[in-house]
MARKE-248816 format. One record per residue (C-alpha): x, y, z; residue in three letters. Coordinates in steps of 0.001 Angstrom, whole numbers, padded with zeros to 6 digits, always signed. Layout:
XYZala;...
END
This chain:
+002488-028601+047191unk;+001506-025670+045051unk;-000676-026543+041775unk;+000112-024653+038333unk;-002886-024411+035476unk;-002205-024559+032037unk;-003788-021286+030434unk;-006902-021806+028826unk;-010221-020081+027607unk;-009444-017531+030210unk;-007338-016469+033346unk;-010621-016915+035178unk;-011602-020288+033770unk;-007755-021292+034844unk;-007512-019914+038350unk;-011402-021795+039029unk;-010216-025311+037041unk;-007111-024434+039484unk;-009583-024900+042642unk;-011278-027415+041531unk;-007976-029733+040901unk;-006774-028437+044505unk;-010279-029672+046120unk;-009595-033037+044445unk;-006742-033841+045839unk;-007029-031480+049213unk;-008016-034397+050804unk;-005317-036725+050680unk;-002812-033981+050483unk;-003716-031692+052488unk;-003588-028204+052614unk;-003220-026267+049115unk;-002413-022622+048171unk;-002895-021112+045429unk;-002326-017434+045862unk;-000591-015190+048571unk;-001847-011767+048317unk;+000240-009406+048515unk;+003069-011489+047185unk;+005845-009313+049116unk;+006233-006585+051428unk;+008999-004066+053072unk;+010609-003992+055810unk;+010045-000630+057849unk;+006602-000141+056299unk;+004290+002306+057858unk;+002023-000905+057811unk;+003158-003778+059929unk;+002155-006180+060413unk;+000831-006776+056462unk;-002347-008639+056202unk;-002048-011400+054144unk;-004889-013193+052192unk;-004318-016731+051079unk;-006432-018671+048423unk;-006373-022591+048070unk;-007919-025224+050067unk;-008358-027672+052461unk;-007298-024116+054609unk;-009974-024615+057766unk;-007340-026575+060358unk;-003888-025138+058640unk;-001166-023797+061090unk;+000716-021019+059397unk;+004471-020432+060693unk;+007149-018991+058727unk;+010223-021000+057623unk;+012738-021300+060043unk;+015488-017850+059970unk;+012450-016288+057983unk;+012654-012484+059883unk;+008603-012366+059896unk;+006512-013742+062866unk;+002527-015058+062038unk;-000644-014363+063940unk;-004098-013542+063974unk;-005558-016823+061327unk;-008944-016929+060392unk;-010725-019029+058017unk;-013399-018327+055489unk;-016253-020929+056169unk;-015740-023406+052793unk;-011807-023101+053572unk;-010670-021540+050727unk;-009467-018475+051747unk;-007207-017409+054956unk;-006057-014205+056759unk;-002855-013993+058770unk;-000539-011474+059605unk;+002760-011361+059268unk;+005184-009165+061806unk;+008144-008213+059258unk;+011244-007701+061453unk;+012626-003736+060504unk;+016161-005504+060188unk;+014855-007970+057319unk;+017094-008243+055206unk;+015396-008312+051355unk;+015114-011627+049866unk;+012730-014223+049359unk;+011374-016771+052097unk;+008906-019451+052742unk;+005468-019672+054450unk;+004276-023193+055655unk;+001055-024758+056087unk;+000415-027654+058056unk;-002691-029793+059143unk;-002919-032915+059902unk;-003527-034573+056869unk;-000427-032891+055223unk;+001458-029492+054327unk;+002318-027302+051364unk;+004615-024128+051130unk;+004410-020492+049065unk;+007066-018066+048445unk;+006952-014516+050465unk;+009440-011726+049324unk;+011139-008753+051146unk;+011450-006351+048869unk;+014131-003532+048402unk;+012840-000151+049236unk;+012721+002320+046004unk;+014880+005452+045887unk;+012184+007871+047730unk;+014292+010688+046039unk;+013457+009552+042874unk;+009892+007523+043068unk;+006752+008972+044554unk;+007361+012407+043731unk;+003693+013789+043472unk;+001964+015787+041320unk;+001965+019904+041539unk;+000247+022431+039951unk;+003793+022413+037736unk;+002548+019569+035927unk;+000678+018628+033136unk;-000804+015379+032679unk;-001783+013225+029809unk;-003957+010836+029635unk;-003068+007360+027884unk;-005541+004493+027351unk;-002524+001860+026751unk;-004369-000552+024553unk;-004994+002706+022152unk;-001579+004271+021887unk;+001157+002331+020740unk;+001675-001391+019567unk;+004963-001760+020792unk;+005476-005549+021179unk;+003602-007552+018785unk;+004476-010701+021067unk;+001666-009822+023207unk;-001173-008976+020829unk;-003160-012013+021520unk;-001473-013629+024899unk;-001372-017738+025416unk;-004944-019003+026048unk;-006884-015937+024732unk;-008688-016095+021440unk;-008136-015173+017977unk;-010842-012956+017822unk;-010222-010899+021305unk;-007323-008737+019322unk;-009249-007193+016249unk;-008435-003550+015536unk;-011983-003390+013202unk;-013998-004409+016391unk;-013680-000922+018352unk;-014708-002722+021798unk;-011826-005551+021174unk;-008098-005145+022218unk;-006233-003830+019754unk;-002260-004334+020885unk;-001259-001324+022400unk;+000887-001860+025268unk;+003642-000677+027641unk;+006507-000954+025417unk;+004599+001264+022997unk;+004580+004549+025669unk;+008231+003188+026145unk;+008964+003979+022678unk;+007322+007424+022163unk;+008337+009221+025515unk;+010002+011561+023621unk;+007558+012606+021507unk;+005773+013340+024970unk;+008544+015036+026192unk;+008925+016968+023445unk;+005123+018151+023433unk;+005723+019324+026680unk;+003557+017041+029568unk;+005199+016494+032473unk;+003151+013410+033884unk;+001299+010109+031910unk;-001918+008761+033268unk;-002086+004850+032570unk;-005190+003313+032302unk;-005611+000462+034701unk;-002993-002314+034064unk;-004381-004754+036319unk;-004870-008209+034755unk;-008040-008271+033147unk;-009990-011002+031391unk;-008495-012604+028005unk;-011718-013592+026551unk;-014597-012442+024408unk;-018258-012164+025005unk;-020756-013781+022462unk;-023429-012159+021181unk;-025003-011584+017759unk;-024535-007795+017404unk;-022670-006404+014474unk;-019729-006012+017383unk;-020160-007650+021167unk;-019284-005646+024062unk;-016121-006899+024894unk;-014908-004055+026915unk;-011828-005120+028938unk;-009409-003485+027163unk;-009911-000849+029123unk;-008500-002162+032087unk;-011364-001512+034380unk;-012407-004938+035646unk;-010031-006336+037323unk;-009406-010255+037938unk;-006276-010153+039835unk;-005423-007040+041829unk;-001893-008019+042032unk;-001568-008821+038150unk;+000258-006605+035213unk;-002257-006906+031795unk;-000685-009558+029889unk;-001922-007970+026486unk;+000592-004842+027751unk;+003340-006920+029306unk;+004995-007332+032779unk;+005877-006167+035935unk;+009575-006233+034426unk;+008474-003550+031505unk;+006122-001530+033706unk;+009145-000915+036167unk;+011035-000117+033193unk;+008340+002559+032049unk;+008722+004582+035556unk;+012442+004577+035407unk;+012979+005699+031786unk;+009961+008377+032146unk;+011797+009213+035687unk;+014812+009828+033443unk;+013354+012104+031123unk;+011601+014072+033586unk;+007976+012334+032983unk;+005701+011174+036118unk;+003965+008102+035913unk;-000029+008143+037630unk;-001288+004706+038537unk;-005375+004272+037322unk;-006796+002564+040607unk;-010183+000838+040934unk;-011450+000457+044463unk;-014638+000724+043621unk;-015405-002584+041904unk;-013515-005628+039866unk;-014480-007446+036798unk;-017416-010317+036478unk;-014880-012843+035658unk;-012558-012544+039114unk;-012319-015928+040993unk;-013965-014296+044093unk;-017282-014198+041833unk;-017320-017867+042584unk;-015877-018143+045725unk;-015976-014911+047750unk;-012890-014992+050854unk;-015996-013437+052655unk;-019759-013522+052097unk;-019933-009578+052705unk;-016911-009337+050606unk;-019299-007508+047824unk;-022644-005670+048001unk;-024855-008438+046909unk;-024250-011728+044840unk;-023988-012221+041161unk;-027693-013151+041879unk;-029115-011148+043655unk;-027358-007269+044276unk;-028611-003525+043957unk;-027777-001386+040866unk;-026344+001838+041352unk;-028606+004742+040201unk;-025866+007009+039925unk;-027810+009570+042517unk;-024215+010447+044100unk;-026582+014058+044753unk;-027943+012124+047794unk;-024657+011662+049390unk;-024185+015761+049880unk;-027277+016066+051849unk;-027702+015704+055552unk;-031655+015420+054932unk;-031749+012277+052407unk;-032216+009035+054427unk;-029725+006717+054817unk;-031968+003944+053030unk;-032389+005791+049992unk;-028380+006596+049457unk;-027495+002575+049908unk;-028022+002088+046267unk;-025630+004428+044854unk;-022935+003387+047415unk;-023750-000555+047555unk;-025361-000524+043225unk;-022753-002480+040964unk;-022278-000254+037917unk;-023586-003359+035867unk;-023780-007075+035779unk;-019967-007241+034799unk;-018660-004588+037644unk;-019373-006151+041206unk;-019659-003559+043926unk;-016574-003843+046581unk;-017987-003601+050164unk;-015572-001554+051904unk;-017198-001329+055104unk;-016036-004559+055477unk;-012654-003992+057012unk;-010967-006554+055579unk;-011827-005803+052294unk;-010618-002012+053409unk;-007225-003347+054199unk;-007166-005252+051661unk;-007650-002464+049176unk;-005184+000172+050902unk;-002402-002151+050878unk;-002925-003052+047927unk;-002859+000284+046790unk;+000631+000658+048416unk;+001795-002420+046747unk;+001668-000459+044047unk;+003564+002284+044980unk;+005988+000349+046369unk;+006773-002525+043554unk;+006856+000316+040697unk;+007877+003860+042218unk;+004937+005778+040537unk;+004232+009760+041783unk;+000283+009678+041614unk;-002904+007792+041821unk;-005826+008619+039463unk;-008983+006886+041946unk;-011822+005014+039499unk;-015498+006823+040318unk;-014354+007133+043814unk;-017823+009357+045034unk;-019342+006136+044853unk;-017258+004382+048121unk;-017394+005146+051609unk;-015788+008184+052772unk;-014203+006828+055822unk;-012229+004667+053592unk;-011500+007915+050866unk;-010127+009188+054009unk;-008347+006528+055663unk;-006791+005470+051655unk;-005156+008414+051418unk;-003997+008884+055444unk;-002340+005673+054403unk;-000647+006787+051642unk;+000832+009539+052558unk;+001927+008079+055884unk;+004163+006040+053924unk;+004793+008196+050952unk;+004269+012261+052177unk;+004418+013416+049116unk;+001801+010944+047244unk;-000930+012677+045330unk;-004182+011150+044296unk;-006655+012290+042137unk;-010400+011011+042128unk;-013149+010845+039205unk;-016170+012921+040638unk;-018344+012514+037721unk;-020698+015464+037754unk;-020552+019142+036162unk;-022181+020865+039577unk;-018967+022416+041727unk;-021290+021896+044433unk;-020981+017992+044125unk;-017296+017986+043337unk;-016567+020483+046021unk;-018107+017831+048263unk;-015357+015158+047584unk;-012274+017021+048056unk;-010155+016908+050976unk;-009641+019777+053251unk;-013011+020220+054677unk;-015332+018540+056320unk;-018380+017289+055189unk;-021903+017124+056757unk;-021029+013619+058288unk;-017865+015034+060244unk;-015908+012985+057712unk;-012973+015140+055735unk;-012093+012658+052914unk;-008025+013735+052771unk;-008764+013355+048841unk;-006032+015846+047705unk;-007800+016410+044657unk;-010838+015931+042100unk;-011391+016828+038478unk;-013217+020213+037423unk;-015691+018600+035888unk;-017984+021796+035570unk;-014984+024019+034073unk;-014656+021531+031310unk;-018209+020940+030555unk;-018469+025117+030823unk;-015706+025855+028256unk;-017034+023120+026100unk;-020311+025193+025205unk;-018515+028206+025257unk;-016235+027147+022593unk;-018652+025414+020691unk;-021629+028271+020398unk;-023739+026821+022956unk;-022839+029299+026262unk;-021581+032712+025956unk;-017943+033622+026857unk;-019000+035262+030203unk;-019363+031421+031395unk;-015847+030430+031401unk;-015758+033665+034424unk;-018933+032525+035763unk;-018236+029097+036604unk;-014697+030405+038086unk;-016923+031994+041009unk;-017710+028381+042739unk;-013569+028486+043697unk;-015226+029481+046671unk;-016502+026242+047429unk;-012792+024662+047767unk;-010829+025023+050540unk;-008055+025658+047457unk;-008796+025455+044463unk;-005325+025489+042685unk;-005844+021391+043665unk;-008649+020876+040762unk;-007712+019070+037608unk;-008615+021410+034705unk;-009614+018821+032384unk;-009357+018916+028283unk;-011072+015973+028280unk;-011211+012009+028701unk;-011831+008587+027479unk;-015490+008905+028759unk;-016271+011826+026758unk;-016674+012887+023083unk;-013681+014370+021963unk;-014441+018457+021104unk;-014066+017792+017592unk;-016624+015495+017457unk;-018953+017583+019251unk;-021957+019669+017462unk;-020539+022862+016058unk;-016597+022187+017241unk;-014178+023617+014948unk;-010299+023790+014697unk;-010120+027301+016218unk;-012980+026461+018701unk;-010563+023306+020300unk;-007709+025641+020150unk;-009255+028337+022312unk;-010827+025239+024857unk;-007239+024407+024958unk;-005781+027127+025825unk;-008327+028013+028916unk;-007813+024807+030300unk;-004118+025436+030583unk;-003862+028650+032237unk;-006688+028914+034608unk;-006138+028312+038169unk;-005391+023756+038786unk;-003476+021282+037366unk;-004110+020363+033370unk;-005223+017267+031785unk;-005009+016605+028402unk;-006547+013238+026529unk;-004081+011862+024062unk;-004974+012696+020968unk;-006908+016112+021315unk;-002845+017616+020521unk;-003721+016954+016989unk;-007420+017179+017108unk;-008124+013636+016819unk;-012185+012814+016530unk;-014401+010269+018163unk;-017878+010302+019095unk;-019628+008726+021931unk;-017810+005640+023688unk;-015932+003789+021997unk;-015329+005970+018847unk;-013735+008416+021526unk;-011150+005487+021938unk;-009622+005460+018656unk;-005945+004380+018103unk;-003412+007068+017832unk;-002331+007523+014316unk;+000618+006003+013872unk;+000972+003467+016852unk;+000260-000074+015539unk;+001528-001488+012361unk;+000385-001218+009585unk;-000665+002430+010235unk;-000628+004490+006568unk;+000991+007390+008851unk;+002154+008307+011951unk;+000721+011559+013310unk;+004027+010875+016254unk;+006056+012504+013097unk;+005942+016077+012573unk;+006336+015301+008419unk;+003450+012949+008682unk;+000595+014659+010255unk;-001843+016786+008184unk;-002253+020373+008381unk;-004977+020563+011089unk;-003137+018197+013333unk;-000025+019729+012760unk;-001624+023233+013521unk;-003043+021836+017055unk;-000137+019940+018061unk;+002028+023450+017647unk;-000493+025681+019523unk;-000762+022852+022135unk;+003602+023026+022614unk;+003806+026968+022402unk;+000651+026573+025409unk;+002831+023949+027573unk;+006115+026522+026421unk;+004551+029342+027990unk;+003111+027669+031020unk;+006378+025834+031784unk;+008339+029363+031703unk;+005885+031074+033653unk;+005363+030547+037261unk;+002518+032876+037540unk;+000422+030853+035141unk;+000660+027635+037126unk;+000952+028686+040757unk;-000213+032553+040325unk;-003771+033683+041453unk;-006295+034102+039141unk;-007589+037917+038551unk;-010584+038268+036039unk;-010049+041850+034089unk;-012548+041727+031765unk;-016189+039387+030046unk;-018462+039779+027957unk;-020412+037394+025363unk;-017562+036722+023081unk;-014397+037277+025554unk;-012722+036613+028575unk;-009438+038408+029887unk;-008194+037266+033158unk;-004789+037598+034556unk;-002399+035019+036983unk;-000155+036513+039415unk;+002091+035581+041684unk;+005459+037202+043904unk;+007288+037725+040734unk;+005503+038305+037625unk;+001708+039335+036219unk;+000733+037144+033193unk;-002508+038966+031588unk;-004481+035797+029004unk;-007124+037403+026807unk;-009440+035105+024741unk;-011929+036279+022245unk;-013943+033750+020332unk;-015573+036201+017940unk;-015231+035792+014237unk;-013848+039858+014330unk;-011891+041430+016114unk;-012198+042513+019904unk;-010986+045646+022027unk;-010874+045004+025512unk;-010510+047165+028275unk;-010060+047481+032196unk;-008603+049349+034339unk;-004911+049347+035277unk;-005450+049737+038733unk;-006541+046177+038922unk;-003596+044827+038192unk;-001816+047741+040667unk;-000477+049240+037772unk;+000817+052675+037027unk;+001163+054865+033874unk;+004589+054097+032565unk;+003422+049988+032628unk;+003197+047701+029657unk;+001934+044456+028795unk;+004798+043149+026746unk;+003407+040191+024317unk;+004003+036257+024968unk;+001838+034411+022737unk;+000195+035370+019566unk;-000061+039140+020308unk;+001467+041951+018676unk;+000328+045025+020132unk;+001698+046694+023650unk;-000615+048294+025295unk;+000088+050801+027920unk;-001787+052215+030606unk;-004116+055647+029354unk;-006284+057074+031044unk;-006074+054619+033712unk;-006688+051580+031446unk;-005098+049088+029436unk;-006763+048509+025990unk;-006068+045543+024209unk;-006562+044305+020231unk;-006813+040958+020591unk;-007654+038746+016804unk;-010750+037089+015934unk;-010639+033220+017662unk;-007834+033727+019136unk;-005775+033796+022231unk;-002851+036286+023293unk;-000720+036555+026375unk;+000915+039594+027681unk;+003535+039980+031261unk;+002861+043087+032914unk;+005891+045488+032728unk;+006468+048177+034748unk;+008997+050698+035159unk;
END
């Protein structure tokens, strides 16, 4: 027998009312199930047997077999202590044909059944493609995009006052049918990849309080009450599927935002944990993180004292995941290739992953990529030190022997260095200097240049920002050495303060708009100025190899400029940036570029001039707050 809940106050308050009804009758009916996590599996999979966690009741005697013909074998049961959770494996035969099948449980007082499916393998040719230093990526917060199906503003059970577009820590109605509709206006900017925020289920309902707005914050998609769950404010599986394939078709990869780390105050294991290590701490009684991730790079801090920024919860509503636990580590890694699997996504962007084990950083991603070779992942390493985010990335081990396989981690401290550069606070010289930690990564190429993020005042919000200022921060981020990221929004200069002002709705998404900065005739002169200089950027990178797989030479600093070169087999791309309200001559010598008299730098972007080598040097004229790109010529 398998119980259904109406929806009510909340997905939580259903799936506990759910329990309780189930415990009622559990005793003259026996076993009941509630939830089979994960709902389906392939055959063939790198992991097989698939560990299966079941929620219900009544579980402690139950005998699990599979229906008979059902090409999956069961073993290895064990009960949580109150009976309400169960772990099994199940033995997929590689023949299984997809389809959908039955698992039993029986005790003695009765039995009750739940669906299992064998899924279809995805198209590895066209899914899990990766992500390169070819791509760009852009970053969408889905509830803040693009309303795109007004069905789903405020879903069954959720109430009126969770969807209010004036309260900037409500929903608001973006959704996946709203990046659906405006792919080509990504397309045509020129990004090559979207970053989702999470899309796992989160909770429906809103928090009282009597501040001018209450923190309802779950918009964001970053607490989690079912791992397993699509966001019913952005749609369904169906429509997320539909996303990858259509982006797939134009060319677009999709990156999956993962949380590992911690789910949302409101899950049903709050309650009733499967396991009573199953978190760090209870509701009641846990640490909270101090966010000293410094005392995880040093042999010489005692264990004791780093326990509290691995085991802390964030806050009240963000309970810590204990994955030391290695049930809770399997549980996490295969749900992380559910993922994969169910949708066909190229990338994983990994939630504040320096603050979980890294034994399981590593063995995540050496599952992964055993079953998808090409899958890329990303993690947030919060922290502007290159020494710290050096730590994280895979390809070298750390102090504890451990090499975390993480294939890459934001630059953090080029961001936060071209920032102050571009806003008066740091002189140009930085945006070289910081360059010199590359040494630190076993490659550097595998950084994320970040514009920005959705945890960060947008530039033009920050203290002395200015149009030409974002422009120039721009156009460093995309052509130093990694792979770009840009927020959406910052293409047409959008503003927003500290969190959640930096999460304003994109102009033009959500009815009711006065304008739609998504159409060229609509946006205002600044915004149409950025989103130009933002395409020609993307225009030039995309044609030019060198810039986004090229080495990086630096020619020439000083306090106002920085000229720096990529090259790679075929071509010598020379970038020259001079924030200066005058003009700038810069000059270095040929030979470090291995050039010759006779040679050129033929313009690209914004330049006019081409120089040629004198005197052994090339001497450039590059315009006050400006940018210019040149390709070496030679005869």
């Amino acid at each position: 027998m398998k119980l259904r809940a109406p929806k009510l106050l909340s997905k939580a308050f259903a799936a506990s009312l759910l329990l309780l009804l189930a415990s009622a009758v559990a005793r003259a009916q026996g076993p009941q199930v509630v939830k089979v996590e994960p709902p389906s599996w392939w055959a063939g999979h790198t992991i097989n047997p698939v560990r299966l966690l079941v929620r219900g009741s009544d579980l402690r005697n139950v005998v699990v077999r599979a229906e008979p013909g059902a090409p999956f074998e069961v073993s290895g049961q064990t009960v949580n202590a109150r009976g309400t959770y169960l772990f099994v494996n199940l033995r997929i035969s590689p023949t299984a044909r997809p389809g959908d099948y039955k698992l039993n449980f029986q005790t003695g007082t009765g039995s009750a059944s739940f669906p299992f499916r064998i899924n279809p393998p995805l198209d590895p040719d066209k899914n899990f493609q990766g992500v390169t230093t070819d791509d760009v990526i852009y970053l969408i917060m889905t509830d803040r995009f693009a309303d795109g199906d007004a069905s789903n503003d405020a879903p069954a059970g959720s109430p009126s006052e969770s969807n209010d577009r004036a309260n900037p820590r409500a929903w608001h109605g973006g959704d996946l049918r709203g990046v659906i509709k405006h792919l080509p206006y990504l397309k045509d900017l020129g990004v090559t990849a979207l970053w989702l925020t999470p899309w796992y289920d989160n909770w429906n309902g809103v928090t009282r309080c009597d501040k001018p707005w209450c923190p309802n914050t779950f918009y964001h998609g970053y607490g989690a009450i079912d791992y397993y769950g699509v966001e019913d404010h952005f749609g369904d599986l169906q429509t997320l599927r539909e996303l990858v394939e259509k982006a797939h078709a134009l060319g677009l990869k999709v990156i999956q935002d993962q949380v590992a780390n911690h789910i949302g105050s409101h899950h049903p294991w709050l309650e009733d944990p499967p396991l009573d290590d199953w978190f760090h701490g209870t509701p009641q009684k846990h640490l909270r993180n101090p966010f000293r991730a410094d005392l995880l790079l040093s042999p010489h801090a005692p264990a004791a004292a780093r326990r509290p920024t691995l085991d802390g919860w964030f806050s009240d509503d963000m309970p810590d995941m204990n994955q030391e636990e290695p049930e809770v580590a399997r549980y996490e890694i295969q749900n992380s290739l559910w993922w994969l699997g169910v949708t066909g996504v190229d990338g994983i962007r990994q939630d504040t992953i320096q603050y979980m084990p890294r034994p399981f950083i590593r063995d995540l991603n050496l599952a992964l990529r055993r079953q998808y070779p090409r899958m890329w992942m990303v993690g947030e390493v919060f922290d502007t030190d290159p020494v710290h985010t050096s730590f994280f990335i895979g390809g070298h081990t750390g102090w504890d022997g451990i090499d975390t396989q993480l294939p890459a981690v934001f630059d953090f401290p080029s961001w936060d260095v071209s920032r102050k550069v571009f806003t008066g606070k740091l002189p140009a010289s930085a945006l070289r200097f910081v360059l010199r930690s590359d040494s630190l990564y076993p490659d550097a190429s595998r950084l994320v240049t970040m514009e920005n993020n959705h945890d960060t005042r947008r530039f033009m919000s920050l203290e002395g920002a200015t149009l030409e200022g974002v422009m120039l921060h721009m156009a460093y981020i995309l052509t130093i050495r990694g792979t770009p990221e840009i927020y959406s929004g910052e293409e047409i200069a959008l503003e927003g303060g500290d969190d959640p002002d930096n999460r304003r709705d994109f102009p033009g998404g959500f009815p009711g708009d006065r304008r739609s900065a998504f159409e060229k005739s609509q946006r205002n002169l600044t915004e149409q100025r950025m989103f130009e200089w933002t395409r020609e950027l993307l225009r030039l990178r995309r044609e030019h190899p060198a810039i986004r797989r090229g080495a990086l030479i630096d020619l020439a600093f000083d306090e106002d400029s920085y000229t720096y070169a990529r090259r790679d087999d075929s071509e010598t791309v020379v970038i020259a940036i001079n924030r200066a309200a005058t003009p700038k001559e810069v000059v270095f010598p040929a030979d470090y570029l291995d050039a010759r008299e006779g040679s050129r730098l033929e313009p690209l972007l914004a330049a006019t001039d081409r120089p040629a080598v004198a005197s052994g040097a090339f001497k450039l004229n590059v315009p006050a707050k400006s940018a210019v790109a040149y390709r070496l010529s030679t005869p």
